[in-house]
N, CA, C and O of each residue as an XYZ file, in Angstrom:
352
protein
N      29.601     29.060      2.741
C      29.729     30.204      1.864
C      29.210     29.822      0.479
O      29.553     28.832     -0.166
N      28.326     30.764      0.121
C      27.844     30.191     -1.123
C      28.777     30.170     -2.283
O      29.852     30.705     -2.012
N      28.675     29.674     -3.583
C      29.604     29.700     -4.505
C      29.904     30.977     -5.169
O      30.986     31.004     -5.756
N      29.070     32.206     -5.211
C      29.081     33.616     -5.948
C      30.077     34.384     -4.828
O      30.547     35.467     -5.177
N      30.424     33.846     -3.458
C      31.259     34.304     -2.998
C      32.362     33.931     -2.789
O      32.610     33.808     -1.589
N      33.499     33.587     -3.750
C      34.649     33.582     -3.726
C      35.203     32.249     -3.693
O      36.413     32.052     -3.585
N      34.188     31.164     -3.800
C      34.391     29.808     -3.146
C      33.926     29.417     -5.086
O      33.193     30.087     -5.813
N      34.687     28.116     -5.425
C      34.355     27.838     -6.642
C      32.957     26.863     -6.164
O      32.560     26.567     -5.037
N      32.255     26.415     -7.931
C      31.185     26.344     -7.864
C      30.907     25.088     -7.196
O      32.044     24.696     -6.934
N      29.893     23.985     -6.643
C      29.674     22.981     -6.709
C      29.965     22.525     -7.881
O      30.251     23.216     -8.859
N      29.878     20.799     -7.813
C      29.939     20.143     -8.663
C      28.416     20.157     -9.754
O      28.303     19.901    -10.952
N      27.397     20.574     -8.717
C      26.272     20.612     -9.497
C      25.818     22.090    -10.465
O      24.772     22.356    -11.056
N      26.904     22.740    -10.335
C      26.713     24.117    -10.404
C      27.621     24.708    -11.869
O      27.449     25.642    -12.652
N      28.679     23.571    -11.723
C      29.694     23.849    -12.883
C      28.410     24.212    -14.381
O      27.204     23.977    -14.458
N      29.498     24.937    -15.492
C      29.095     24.852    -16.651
C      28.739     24.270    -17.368
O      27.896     24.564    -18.215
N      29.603     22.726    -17.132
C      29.029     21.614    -18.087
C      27.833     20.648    -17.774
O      27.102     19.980    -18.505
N      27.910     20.833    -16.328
C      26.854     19.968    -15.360
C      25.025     20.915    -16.063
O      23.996     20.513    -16.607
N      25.496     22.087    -15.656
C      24.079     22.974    -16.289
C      23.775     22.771    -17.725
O      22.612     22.851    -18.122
N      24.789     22.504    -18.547
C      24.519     21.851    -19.941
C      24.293     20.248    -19.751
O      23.317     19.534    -19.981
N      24.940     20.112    -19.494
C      24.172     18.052    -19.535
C      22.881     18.211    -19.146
O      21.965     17.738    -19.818
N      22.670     18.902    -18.006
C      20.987     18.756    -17.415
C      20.421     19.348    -18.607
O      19.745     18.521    -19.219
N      20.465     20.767    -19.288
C      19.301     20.790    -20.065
C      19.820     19.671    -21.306
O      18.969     19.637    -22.195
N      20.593     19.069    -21.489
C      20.988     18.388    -22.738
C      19.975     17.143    -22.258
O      18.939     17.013    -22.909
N      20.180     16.397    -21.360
C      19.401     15.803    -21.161
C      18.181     15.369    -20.814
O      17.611     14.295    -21.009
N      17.687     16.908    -19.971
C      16.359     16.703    -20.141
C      15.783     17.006    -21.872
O      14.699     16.562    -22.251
N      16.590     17.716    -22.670
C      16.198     17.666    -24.233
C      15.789     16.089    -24.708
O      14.591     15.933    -24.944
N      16.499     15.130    -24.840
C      16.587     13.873    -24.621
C      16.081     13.339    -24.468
O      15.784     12.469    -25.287
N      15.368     13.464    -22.816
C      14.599     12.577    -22.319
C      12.998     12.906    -22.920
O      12.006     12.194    -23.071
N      13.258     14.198    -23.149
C      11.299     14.014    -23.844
C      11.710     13.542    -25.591
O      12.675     13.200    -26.275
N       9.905     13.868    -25.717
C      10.053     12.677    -26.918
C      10.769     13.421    -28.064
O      10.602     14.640    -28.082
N      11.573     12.849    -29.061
C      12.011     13.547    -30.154
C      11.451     14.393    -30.964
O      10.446     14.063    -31.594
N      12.044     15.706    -31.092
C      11.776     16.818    -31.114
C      12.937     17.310    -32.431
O      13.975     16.732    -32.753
N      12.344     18.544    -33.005
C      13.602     19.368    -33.850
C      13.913     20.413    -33.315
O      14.066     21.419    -34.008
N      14.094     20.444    -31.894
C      14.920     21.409    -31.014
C      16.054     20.991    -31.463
O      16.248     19.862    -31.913
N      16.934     21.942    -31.360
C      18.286     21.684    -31.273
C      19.011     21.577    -30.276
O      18.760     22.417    -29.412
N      20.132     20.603    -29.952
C      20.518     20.709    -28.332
C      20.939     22.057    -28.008
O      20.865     22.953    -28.848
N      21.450     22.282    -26.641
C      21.780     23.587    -26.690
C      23.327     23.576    -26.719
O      24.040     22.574    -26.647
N      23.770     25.021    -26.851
C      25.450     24.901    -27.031
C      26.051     25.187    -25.787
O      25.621     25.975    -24.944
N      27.205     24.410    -25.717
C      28.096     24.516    -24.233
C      28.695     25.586    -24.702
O      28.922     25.633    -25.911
N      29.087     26.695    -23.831
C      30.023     27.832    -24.045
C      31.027     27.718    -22.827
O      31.796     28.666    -22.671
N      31.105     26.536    -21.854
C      31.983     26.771    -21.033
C      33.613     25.826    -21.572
O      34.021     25.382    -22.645
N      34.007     25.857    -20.529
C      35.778     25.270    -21.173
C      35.830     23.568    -21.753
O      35.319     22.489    -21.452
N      36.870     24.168    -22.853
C      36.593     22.381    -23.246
C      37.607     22.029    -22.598
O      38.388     22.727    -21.951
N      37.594     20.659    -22.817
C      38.616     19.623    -22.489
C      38.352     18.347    -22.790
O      37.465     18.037    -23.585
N      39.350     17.217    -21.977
C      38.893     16.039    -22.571
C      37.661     15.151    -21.727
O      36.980     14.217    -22.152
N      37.648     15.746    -20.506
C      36.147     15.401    -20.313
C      35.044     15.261    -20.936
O      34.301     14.355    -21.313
N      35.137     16.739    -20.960
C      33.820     17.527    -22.135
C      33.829     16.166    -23.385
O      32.850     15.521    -23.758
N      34.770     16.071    -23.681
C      34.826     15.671    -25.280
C      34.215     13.811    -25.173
O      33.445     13.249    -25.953
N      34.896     13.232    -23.934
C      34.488     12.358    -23.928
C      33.494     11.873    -23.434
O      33.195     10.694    -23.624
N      32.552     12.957    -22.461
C      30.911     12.546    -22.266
C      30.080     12.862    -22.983
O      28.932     12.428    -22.889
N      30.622     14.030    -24.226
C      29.803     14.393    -25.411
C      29.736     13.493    -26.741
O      29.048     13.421    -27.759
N      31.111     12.689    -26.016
C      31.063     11.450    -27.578
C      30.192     10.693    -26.880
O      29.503      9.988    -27.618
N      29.902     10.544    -25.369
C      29.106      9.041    -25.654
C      27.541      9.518    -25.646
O      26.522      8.923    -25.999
N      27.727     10.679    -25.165
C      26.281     11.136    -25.233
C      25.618     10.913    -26.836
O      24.691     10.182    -27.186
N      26.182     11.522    -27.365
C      26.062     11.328    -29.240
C      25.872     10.031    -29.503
O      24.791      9.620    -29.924
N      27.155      9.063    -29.228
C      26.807      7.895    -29.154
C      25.509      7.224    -29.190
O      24.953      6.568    -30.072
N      24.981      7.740    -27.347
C      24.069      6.971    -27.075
C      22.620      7.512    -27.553
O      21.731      6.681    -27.744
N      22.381      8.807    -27.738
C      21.545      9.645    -28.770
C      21.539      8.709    -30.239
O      20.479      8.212    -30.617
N      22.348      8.589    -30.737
C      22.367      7.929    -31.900
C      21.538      6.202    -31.868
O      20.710      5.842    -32.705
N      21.951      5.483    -30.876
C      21.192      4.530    -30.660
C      19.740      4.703    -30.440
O      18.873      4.133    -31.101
N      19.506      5.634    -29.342
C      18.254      5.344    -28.893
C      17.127      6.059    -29.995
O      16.019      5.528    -30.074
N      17.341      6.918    -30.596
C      16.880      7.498    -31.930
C      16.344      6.305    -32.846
O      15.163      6.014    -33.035
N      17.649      5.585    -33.455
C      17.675      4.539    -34.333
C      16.782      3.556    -33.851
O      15.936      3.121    -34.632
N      16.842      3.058    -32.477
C      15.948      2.271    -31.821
C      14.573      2.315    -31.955
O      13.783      1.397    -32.173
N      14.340      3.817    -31.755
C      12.805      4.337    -31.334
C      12.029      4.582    -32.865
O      10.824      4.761    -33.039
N      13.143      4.529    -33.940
C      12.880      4.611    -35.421
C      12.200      2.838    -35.895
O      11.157      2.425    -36.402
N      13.396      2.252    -35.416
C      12.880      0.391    -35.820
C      11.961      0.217    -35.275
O      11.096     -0.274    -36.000
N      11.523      0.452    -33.814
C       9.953      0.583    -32.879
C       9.060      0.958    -33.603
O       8.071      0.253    -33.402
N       8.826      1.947    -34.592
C       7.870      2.707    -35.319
C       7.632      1.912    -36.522
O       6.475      1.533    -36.706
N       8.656      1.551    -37.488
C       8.673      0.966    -38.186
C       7.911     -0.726    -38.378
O       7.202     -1.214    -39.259
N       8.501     -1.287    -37.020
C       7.865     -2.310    -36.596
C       6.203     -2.255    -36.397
O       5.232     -2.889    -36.811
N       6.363     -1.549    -35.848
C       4.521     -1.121    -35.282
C       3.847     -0.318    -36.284
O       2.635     -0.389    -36.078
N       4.150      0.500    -37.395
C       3.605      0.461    -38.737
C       3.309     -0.586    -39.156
O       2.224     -0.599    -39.738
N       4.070     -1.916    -39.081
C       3.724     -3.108    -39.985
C       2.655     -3.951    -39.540
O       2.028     -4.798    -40.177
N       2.551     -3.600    -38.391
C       1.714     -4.801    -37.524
C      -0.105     -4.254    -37.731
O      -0.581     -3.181    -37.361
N      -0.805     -5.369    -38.414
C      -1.868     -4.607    -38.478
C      -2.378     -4.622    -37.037
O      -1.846     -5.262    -36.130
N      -3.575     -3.772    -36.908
C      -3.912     -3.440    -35.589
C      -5.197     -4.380    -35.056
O      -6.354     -4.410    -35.475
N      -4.761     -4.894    -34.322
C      -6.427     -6.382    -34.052
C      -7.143     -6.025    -33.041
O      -7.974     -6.879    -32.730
N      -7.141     -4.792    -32.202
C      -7.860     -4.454    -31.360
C      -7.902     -5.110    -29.985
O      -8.321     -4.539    -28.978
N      -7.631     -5.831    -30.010
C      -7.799     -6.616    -28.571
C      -6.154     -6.865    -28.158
O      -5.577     -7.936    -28.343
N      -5.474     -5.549    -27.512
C      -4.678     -6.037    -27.106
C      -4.630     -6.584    -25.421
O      -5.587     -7.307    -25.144
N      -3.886     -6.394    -24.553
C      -3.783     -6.873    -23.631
C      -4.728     -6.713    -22.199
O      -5.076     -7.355    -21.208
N      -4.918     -4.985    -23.036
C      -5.536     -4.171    -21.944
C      -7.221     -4.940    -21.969
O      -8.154     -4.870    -21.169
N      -7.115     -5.390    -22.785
C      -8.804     -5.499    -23.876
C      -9.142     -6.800    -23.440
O     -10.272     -7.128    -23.076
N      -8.091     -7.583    -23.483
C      -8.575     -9.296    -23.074
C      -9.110     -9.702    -21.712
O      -8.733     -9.170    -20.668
N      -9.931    -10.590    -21.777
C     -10.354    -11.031    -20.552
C     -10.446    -12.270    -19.942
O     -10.594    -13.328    -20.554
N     -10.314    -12.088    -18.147
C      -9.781    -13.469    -17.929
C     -10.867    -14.218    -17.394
O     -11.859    -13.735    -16.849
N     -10.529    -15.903    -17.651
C     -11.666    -16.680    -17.649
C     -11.488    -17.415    -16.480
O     -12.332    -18.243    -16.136
């Protein structure tokens, strides 16, 4: 019986599950000034505690991908990287 009939949803189907997926596919492409999107389904302490680590881990990988840039601004560019060299 599908879930619109009377049967609750899958696990893949819930409210928060349909927000993590687009939250995370937001995420997974490259940083953007989208804004995440907003959960409108029920809170609780689930919610609260996969949204702290999500933030959490958003916060790292941001900061990360910031020192990456930073780093590789500094480095002058010598042309011959790896792809470029040849073997003898």
């Amino acid at each position: 019986m599908a879930s619109g009939q009377g049967q609750p949803p899958s696990t893949s189907e819930t409210p928060f599950m349909l927000y993590l997926v687009a939250l995370l596919n937001l995420y997974e492409s490259a940083p953007s000034t989208t804004p995440p999107p907003v959960y409108n389904g029920p809170p609780g302490w689930c919610y609260d505690s996969v949204m702290h680590s999500i933030r959490n881990i958003a916060r790292r990988m941001y900061t990360a991908e910031e020192e990456l840039r930073n780093i590789k601004d500094k480095e002058p560019y010598s042309g011959d990287g790896p792809e470029t060299k040849k073997r003898r």
